[in-house]
Structures are given as C-alpha cells and as structure tokens.
ChimeraX commands (.cxc) that place a marker at each C-alpha (Angstrom):
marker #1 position 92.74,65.03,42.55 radius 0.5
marker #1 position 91.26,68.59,42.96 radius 0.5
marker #1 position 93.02,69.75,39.38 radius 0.5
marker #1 position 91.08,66.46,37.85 radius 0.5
marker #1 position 88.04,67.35,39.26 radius 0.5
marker #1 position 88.37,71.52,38.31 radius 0.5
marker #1 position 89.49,70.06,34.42 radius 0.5
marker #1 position 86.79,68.16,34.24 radius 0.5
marker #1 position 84.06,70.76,35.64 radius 0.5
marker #1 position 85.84,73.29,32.77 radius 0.5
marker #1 position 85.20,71.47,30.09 radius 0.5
marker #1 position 81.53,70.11,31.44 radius 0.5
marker #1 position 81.06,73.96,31.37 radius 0.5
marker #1 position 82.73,74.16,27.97 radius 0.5
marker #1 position 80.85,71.86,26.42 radius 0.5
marker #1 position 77.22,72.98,28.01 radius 0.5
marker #1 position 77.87,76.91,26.75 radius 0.5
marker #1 position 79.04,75.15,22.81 radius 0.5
marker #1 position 75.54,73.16,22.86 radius 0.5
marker #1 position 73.45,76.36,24.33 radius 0.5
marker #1 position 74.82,78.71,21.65 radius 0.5
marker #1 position 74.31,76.42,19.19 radius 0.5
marker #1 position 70.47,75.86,20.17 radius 0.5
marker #1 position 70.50,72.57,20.71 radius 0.5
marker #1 position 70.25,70.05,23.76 radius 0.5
marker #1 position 70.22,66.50,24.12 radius 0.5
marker #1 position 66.36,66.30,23.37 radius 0.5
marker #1 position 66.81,68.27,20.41 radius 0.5
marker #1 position 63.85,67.69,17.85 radius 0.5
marker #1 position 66.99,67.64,14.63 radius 0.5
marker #1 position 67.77,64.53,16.06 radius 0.5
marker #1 position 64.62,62.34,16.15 radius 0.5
marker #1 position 64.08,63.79,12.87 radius 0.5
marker #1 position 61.10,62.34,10.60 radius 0.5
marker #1 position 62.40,59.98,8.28 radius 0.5
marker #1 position 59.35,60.97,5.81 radius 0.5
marker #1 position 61.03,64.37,6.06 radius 0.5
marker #1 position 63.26,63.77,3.04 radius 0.5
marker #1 position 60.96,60.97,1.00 radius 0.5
marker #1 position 61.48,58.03,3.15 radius 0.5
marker #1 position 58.47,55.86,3.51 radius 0.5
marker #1 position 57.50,54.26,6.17 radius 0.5
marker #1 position 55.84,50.62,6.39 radius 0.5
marker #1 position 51.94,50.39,6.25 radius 0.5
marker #1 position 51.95,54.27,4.95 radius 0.5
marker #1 position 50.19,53.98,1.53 radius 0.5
marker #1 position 52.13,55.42,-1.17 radius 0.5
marker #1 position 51.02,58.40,-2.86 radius 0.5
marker #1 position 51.84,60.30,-5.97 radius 0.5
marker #1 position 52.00,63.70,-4.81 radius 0.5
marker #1 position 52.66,65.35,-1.15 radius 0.5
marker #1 position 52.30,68.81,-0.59 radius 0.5
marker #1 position 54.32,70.34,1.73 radius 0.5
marker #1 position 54.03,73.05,4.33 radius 0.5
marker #1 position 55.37,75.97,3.01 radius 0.5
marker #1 position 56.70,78.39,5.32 radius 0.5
marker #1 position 56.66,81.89,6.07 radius 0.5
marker #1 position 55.08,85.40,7.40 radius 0.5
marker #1 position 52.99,88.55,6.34 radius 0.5
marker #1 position 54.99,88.85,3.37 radius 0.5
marker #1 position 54.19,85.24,1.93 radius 0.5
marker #1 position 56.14,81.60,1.83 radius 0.5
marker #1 position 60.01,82.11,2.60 radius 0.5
marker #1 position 61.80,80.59,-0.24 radius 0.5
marker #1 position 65.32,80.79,1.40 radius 0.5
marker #1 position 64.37,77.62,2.85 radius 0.5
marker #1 position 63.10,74.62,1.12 radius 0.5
marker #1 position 59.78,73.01,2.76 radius 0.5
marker #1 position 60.03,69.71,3.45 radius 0.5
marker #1 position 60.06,67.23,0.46 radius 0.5
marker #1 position 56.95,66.60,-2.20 radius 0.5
marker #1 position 57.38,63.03,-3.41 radius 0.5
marker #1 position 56.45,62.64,-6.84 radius 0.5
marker #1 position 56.04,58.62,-8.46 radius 0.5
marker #1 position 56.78,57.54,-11.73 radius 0.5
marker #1 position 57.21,54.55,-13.48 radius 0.5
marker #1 position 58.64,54.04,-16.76 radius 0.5
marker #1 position 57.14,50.50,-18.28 radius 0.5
marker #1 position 56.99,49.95,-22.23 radius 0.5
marker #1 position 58.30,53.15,-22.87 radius 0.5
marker #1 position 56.07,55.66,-21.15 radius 0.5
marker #1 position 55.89,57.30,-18.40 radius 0.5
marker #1 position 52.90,56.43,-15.55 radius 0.5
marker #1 position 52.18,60.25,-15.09 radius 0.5
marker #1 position 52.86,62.85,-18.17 radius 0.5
marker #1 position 50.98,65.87,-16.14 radius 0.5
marker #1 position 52.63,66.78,-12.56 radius 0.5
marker #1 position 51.60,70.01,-10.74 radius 0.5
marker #1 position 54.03,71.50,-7.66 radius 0.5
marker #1 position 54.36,74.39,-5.81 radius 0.5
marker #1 position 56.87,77.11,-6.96 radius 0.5
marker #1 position 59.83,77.02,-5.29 radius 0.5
marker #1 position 59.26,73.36,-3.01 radius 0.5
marker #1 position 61.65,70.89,-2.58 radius 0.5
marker #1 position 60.99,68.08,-4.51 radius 0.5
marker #1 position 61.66,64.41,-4.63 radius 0.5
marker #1 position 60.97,62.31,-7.95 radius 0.5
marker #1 position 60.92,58.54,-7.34 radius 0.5
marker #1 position 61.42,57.16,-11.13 radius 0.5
marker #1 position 61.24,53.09,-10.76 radius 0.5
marker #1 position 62.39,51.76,-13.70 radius 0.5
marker #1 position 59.95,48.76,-14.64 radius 0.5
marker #1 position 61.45,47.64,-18.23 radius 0.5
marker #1 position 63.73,44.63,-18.24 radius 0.5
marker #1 position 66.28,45.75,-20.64 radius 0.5
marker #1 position 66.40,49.48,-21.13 radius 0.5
marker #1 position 67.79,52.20,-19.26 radius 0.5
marker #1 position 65.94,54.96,-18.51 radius 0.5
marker #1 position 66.32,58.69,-16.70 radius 0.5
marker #1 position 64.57,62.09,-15.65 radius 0.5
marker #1 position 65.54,65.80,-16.56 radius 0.5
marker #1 position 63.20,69.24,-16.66 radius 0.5
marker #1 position 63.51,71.68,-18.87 radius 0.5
marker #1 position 61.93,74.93,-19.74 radius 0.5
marker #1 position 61.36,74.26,-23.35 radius 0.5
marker #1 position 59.74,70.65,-24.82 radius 0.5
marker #1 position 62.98,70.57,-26.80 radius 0.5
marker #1 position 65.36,70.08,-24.59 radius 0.5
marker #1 position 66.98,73.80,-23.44 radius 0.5
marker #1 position 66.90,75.70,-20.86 radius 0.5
marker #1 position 67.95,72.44,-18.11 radius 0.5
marker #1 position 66.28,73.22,-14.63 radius 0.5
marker #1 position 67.58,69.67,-13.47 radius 0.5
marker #1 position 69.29,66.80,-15.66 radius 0.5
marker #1 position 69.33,63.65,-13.21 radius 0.5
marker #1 position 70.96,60.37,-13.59 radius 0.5
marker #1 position 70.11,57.34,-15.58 radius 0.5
marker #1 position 68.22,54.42,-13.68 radius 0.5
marker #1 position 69.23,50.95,-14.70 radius 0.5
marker #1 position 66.59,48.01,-15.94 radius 0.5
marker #1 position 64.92,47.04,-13.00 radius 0.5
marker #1 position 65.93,49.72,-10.80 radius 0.5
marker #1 position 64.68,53.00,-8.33 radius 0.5
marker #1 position 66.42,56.16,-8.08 radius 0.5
marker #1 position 65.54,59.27,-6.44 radius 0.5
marker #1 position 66.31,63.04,-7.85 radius 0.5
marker #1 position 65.50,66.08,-5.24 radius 0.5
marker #1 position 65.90,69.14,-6.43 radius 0.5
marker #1 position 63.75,73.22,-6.09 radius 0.5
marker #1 position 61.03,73.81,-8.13 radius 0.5
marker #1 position 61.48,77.08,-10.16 radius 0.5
marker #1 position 59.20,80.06,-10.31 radius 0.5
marker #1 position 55.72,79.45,-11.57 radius 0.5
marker #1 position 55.30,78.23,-14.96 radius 0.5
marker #1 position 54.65,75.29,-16.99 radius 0.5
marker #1 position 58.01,72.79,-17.84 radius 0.5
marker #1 position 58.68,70.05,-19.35 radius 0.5
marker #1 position 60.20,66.86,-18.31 radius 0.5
marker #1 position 61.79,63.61,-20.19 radius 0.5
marker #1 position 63.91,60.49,-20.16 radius 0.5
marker #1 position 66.85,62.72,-21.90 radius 0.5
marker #1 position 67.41,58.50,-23.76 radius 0.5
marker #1 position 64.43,58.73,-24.54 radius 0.5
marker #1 position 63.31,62.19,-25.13 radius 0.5
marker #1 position 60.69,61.48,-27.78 radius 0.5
marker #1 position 58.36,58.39,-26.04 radius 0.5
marker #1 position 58.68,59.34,-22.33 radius 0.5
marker #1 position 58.07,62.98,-21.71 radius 0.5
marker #1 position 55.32,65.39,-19.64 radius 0.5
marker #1 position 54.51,68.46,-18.38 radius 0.5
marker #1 position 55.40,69.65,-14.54 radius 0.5
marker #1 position 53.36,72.88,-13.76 radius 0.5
marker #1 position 54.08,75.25,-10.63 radius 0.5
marker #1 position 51.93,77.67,-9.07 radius 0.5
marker link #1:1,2 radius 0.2
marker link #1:2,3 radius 0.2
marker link #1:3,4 radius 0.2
marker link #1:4,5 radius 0.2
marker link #1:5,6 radius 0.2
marker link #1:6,7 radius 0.2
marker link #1:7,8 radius 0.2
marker link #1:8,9 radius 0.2
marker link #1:9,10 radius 0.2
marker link #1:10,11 radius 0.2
marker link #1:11,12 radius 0.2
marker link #1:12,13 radius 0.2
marker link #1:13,14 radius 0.2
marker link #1:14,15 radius 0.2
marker link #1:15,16 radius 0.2
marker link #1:16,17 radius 0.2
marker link #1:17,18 radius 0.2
marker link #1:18,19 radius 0.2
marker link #1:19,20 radius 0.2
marker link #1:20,21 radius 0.2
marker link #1:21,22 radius 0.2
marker link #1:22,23 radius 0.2
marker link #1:23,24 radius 0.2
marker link #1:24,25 radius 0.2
marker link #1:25,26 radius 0.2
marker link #1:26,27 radius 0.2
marker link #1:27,28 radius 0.2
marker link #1:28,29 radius 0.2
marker link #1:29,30 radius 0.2
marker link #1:30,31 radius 0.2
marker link #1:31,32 radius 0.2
marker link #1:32,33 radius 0.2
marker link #1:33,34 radius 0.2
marker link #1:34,35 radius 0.2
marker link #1:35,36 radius 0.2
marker link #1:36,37 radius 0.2
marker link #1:37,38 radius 0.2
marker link #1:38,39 radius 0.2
marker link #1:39,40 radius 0.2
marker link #1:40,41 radius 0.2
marker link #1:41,42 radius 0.2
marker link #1:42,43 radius 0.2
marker link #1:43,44 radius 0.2
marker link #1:44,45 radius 0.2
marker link #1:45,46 radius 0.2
marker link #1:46,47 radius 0.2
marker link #1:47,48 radius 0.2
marker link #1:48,49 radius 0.2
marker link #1:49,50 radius 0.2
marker link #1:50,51 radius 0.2
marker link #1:51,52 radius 0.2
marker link #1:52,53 radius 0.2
marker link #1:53,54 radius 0.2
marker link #1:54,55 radius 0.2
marker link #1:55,56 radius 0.2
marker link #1:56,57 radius 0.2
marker link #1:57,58 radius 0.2
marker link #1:58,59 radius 0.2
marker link #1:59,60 radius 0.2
marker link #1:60,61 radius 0.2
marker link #1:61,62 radius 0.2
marker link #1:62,63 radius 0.2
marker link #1:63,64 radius 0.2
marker link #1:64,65 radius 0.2
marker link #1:65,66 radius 0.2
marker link #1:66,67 radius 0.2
marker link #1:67,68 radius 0.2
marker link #1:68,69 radius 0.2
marker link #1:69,70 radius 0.2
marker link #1:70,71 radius 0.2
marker link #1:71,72 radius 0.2
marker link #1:72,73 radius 0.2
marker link #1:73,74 radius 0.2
marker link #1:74,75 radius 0.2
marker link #1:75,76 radius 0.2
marker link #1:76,77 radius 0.2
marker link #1:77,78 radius 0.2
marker link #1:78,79 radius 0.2
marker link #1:79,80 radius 0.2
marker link #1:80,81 radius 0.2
marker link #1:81,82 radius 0.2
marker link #1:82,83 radius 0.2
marker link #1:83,84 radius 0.2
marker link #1:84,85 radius 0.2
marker link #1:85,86 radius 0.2
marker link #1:86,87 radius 0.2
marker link #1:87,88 radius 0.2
marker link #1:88,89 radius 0.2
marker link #1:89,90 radius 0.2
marker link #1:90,91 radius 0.2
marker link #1:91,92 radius 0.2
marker link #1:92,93 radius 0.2
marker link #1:93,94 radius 0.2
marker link #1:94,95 radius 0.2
marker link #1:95,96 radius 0.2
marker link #1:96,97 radius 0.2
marker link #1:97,98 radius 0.2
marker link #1:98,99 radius 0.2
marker link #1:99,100 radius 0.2
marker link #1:100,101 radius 0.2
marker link #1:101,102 radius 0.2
marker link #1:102,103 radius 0.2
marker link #1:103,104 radius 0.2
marker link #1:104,105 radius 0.2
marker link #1:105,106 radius 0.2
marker link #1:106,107 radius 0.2
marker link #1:107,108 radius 0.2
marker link #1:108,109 radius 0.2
marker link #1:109,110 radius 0.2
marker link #1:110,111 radius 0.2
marker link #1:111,112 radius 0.2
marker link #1:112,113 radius 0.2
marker link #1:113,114 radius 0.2
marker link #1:114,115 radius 0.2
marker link #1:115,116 radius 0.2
marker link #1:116,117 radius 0.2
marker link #1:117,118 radius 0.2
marker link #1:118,119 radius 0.2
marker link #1:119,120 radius 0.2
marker link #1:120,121 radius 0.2
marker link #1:121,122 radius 0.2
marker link #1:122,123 radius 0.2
marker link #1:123,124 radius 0.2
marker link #1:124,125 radius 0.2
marker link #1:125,126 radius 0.2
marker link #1:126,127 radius 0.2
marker link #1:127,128 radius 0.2
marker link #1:128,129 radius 0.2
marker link #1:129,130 radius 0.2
marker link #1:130,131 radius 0.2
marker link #1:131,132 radius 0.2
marker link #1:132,133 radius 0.2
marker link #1:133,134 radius 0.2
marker link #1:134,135 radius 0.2
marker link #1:135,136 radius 0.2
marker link #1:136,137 radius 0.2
marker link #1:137,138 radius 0.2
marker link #1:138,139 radius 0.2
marker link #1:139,140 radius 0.2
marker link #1:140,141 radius 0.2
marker link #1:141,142 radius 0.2
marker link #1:142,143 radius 0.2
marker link #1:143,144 radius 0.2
marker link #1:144,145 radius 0.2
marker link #1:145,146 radius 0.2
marker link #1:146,147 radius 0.2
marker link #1:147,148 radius 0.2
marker link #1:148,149 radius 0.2
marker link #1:149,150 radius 0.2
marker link #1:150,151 radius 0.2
marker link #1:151,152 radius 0.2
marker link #1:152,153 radius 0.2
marker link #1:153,154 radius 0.2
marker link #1:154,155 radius 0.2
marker link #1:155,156 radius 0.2
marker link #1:156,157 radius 0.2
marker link #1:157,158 radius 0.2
marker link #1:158,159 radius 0.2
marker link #1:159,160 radius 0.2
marker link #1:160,161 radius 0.2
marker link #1:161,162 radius 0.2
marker link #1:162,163 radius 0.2
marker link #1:163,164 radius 0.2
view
C-alpha cells in the first residue's frame, strides 16, 4: 500500500515538473483558444472582407518569425469574375483567402504571383468545385504589389494584392 501511494506521488510530481517546464497549466490560455484566431467565424459576427491583424513585436519593429493572427480576405467568383480585383495586406501577415465558388458549373481556384503572367508563384492553391468554399492561408511576402488569378481561368478572373 505505501509503494502504491509513493508511485503514485512520483509520477503526480513527474507529471507537474513536464507541464511547468513546458509553460503550461490546466488554465492555459492555448487551450480556450479563439476560434476567430485562424478564420473561423462565429454566429451573429458580420462578415467582413478584410481583418487586420495585430502585428507583433519590439523597438526594432513587427517580428516576422511569427505569423500574426489570420487576415481573412472574401471572394467570390460568380459569372466569371472575381467580387474584389484590388486587395491590400500587410507584409509578412498570415493570411486567409475565403474563395466561395458561386457558378453552377465551373470550377474555379486562387494562386499569387509576382508577375501578371503567371511566374514567380508566391502561393498556387487548390481548385474549388461549382458550388463550393475553400480556404488558402498562407504569409504575405515583402512589400510590393502582386498579382493574383483563377490559374483556369487566368485571363477573366484576376487582381492585384498589394503589401505594405
């Protein structure tokens, strides 16, 4: 009986020094995270095009090691366009683009580029079915202007995404 009770005081120990050195505690804040944190929406929150997020850092300006929470960017593609063709973000923010594909019978998808042509690929996403929503997250670059598209359909649904 005493060994069960001095194994089980070891490893309550054990397990108390693996939480403390790895910062965390039962009320940690990582796990009653903010769903809006990575793009979720919530019900009754109104929708909107652009977010910007927090960027942090110290004297010497924004730390770019690590991403600031998510900017969610909308766009529709309905009779082959685009809802938005001008987007502005902050250099070097995590960003979420929300395409919802609106046509009934054509697929659609979302890449940037650093030329209107097509080369230099920052990020080539997926294709989103008829009738469908998909979500692409990915770091804006360094400041600059790009250039976004349906990569099917390069020459009706295209823009511009600037950073600053």
């Amino acid at each position: 009986m005493r060994t069960h009770i001095l194994s089980s005081l070891i490893i309550f120990t054990a397990l108390a020094a693996l939480v403390a050195a790895c910062g965390g505690s039962s009320d940690d804040e990582t796990r009653h995270q903010d769903p809006r944190a990575v793009g979720t929406l919530t019900d009754g929150e109104t929708p909107a095009s652009m977010r910007t997020p927090t960027l942090q850092g110290g004297a010497d300006g924004p730390d770019r090691s690590v991403p600031s929470p998510n900017l969610i960017i909308e766009l529709t593609a309905l009779n082959s366009a685009f809802s938005e063709t001008e987007l502005q973000a902050p250099a070097y923010a995590q960003v979420s683009i929300i395409v919802e594909n609106a046509e009934k019978d054509a697929s659609h998808s979302f890449s940037l580029y650093r030329t209107p042509n097509g080369e230099g690929p920052v990020f080539v996403g997926g294709v989103v079915p008829a009738g469908e929503t998909r979500s692409f997250t990915f770091t804006t670059p360094e400041p600059g202007t790009y250039y976004f598209r349906d990569d099917l359909m390069p020459g009706l649904l295209h823009g511009t995404l600037e950073t600053k």
